[in-house]
C-alpha positions in Angstrom: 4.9 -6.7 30.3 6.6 -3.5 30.5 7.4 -0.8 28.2 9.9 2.5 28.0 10.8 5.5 25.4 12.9 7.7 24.5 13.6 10.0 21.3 15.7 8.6 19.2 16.6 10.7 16.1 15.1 13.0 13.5 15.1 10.5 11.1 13.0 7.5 13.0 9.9 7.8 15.2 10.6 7.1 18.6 11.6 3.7 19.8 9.9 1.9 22.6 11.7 -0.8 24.6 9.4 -3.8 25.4 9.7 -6.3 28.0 8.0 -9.5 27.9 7.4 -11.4 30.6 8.2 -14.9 29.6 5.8 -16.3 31.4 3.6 -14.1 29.8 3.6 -15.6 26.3 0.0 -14.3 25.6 -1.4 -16.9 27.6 -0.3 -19.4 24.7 2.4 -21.0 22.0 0.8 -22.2 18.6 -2.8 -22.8 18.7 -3.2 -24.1 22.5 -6.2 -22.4 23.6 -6.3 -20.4 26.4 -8.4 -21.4 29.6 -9.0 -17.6 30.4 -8.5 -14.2 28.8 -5.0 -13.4 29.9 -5.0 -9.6 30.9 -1.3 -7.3 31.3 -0.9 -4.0 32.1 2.0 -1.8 30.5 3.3 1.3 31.5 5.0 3.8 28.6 7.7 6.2 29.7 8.7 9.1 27.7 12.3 10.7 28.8 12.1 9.6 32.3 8.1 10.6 33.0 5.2 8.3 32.7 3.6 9.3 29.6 0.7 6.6 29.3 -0.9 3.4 30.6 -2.0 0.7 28.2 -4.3 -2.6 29.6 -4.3 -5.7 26.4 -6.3 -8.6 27.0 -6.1 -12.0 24.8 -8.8 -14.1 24.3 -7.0 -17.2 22.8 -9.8 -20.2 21.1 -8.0 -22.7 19.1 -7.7 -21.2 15.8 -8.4 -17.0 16.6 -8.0 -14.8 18.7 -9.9 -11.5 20.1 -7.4 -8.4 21.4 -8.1 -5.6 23.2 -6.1 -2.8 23.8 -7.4 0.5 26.1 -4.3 3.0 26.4 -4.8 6.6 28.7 -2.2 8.8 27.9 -0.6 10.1 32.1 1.2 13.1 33.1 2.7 15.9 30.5 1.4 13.8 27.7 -2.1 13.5 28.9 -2.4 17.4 29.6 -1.0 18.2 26.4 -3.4 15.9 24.3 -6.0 14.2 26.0 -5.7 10.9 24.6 -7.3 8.1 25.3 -7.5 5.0 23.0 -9.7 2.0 22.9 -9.2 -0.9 20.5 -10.5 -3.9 19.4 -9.5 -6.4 16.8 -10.2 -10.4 15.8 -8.3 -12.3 13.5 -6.8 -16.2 13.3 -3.6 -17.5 14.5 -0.7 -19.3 12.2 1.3 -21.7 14.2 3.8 -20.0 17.1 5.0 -17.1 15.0 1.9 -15.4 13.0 -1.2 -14.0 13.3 -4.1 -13.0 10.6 -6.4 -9.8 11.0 -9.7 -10.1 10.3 -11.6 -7.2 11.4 -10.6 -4.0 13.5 -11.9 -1.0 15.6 -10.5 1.8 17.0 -12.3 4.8 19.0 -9.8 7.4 19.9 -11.1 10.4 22.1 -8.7 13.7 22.4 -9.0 17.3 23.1 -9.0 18.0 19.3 -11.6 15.3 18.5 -13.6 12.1 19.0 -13.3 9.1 16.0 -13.9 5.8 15.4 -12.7 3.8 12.6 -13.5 0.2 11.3 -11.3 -2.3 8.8 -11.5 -5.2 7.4 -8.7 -7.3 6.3 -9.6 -10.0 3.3 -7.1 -11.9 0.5 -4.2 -13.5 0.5 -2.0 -11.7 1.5 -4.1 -10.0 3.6 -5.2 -6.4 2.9 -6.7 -4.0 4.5 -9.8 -1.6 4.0 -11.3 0.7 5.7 -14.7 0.4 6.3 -16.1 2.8 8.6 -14.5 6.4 9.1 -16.1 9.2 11.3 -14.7 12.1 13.0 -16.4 14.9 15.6 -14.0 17.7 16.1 -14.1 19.9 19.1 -13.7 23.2 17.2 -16.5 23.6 14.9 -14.2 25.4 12.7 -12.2 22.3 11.9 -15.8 20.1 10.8 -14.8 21.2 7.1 -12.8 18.5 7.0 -15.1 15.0 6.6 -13.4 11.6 7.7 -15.9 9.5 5.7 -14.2 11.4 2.8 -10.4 10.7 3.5 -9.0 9.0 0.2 -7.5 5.4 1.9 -4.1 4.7 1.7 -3.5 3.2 -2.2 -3.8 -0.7 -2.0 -0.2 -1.2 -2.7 0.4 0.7 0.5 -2.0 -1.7 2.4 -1.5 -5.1 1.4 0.3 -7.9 4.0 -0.1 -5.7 6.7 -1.7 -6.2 10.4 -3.9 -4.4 12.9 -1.7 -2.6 15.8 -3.4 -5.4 17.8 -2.4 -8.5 15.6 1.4 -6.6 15.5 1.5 -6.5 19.2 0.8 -10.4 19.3 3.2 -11.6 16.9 5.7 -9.8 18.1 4.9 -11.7 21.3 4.7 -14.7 19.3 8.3 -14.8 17.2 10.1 -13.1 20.2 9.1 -16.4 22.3 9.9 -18.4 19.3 13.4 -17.0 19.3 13.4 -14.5 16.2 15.7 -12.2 16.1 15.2 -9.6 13.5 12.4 -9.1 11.8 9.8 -6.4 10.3 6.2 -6.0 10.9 3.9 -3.7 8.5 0.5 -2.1 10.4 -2.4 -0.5 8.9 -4.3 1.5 11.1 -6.7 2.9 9.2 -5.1 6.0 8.3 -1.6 5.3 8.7 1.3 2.4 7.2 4.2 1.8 8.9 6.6 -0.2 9.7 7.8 -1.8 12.9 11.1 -3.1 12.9 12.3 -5.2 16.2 15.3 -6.2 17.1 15.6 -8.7 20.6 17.5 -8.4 22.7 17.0 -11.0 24.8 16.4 -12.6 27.7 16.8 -10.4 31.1 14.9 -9.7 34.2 12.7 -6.4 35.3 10.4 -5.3 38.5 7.2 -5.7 37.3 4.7 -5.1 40.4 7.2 -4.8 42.8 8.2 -9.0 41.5 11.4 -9.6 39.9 10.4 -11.3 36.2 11.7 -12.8 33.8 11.3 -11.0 30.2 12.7 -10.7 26.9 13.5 -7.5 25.8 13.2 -6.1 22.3 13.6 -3.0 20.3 10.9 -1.7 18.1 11.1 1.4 15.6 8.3 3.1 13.6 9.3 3.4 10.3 6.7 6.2 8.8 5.1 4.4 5.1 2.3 6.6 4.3 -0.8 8.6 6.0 1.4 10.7 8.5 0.8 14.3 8.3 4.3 16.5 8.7 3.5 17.3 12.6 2.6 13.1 13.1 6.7 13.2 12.2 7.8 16.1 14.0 6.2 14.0 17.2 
């Protein structure tokens, strides 16, 4: 799988071109379980310069599915934040084109701060909640502000939506399947968006120095709720 970015406009977050490999597929279609975790490396680019590298594993059983995702932010990017993101979520798989959040967990280190967050995701459709929230800032003069006592999102706001992880996989899922438009709303346990893809299709890409076979897709981040004014300036 590979991955590039570029600005796009004042009005949209940036978009991020995604390749996937065909042979990829997440190491399965439909509920086929996986023999192994399948493990790919992805590479973001940000206006020419590599900006971050992101590893995602998939451990497929029958009916669920464990993801996770560790990104280190590279170059400009990583001097100018210090990001480094590690992600785990579990959920169940709907035939070749959906998958179900269960639970969540994020830990996401930076110059600024160090916090983990936990959700859970219950109901039909599914919601989800935050569970655990807790933040360590660098500068002692930012500690006024507690994460354990962030209001959520409301629960409008949160219902049918996905973890990042879960959103990464059906997109996987319904690009395979042959979809081509289609929306996908993530809860990250502070922030709703939207991610709208568009494929493009089927084309071909070095990935380690191999000539592969991908589809290629679109996807925008369409800002819901939880983003603070300098989350959108970025």
């Amino acid at each position: 799988m590979w991955m590039s970015g570029s600005p796009l406009n004042k009005r949209a977050m940036p978009v991020w071109r995604l390749a996937l490999a065909l042979l990829f597929a997440l190491g399965f279609t439909g509920s086929a379980a996986a023999a192994e975790p399948v493990t790919v490396r992805i590479e973001g680019w940000w206006g020419g310069l590599r900006a971050a590298e992101m590893l995602l594993t998939v451990d497929q059983e029958a009916r669920t599915w464990t993801g996770d995702i560790v990104i280190h932010t590279a170059g400009f990017v990583h001097w100018l934040t210090g990001l480094m993101i590690d992600a785990h979520g579990h959920g169940r798989s709907v035939g070749t084109t959906g998958d179900l959040p269960d639970t969540y967990t994020q830990h996401v280190v930076s110059f600024r701060s160090d916090r983990t967050v936990e959700l859970g995701f219950t109901g039909d459709p599914a919601t989800g909640r935050r569970v655990h929230d807790k933040e360590v800032f660098s500068d002692a003069s930012l500690a006024a502000r507690d994460a354990e006592n962030v209001p959520d999102l409301p629960e409008t706001q949160r219902q049918g939506t996905m973890d990042p992880i879960a959103a990464v996989l059906t997109l996987g899922r319904r690009a395979i399947a042959g979809d081509r438009k289609f929306t996908l709303p993530v809860y990250d346990g502070r922030r709703r968006f939207d991610l709208a893809v568009e494929i493009l299709g089927h084309a071909k890409h070095g990935l380690n120095g191999h000539p592969t076979e991908t589809i290629d897709a679109v996807a925008i981040v369409h800002p819901i709720g939880g983003f603070k004014p300098y989350h959108l300036r970025r």
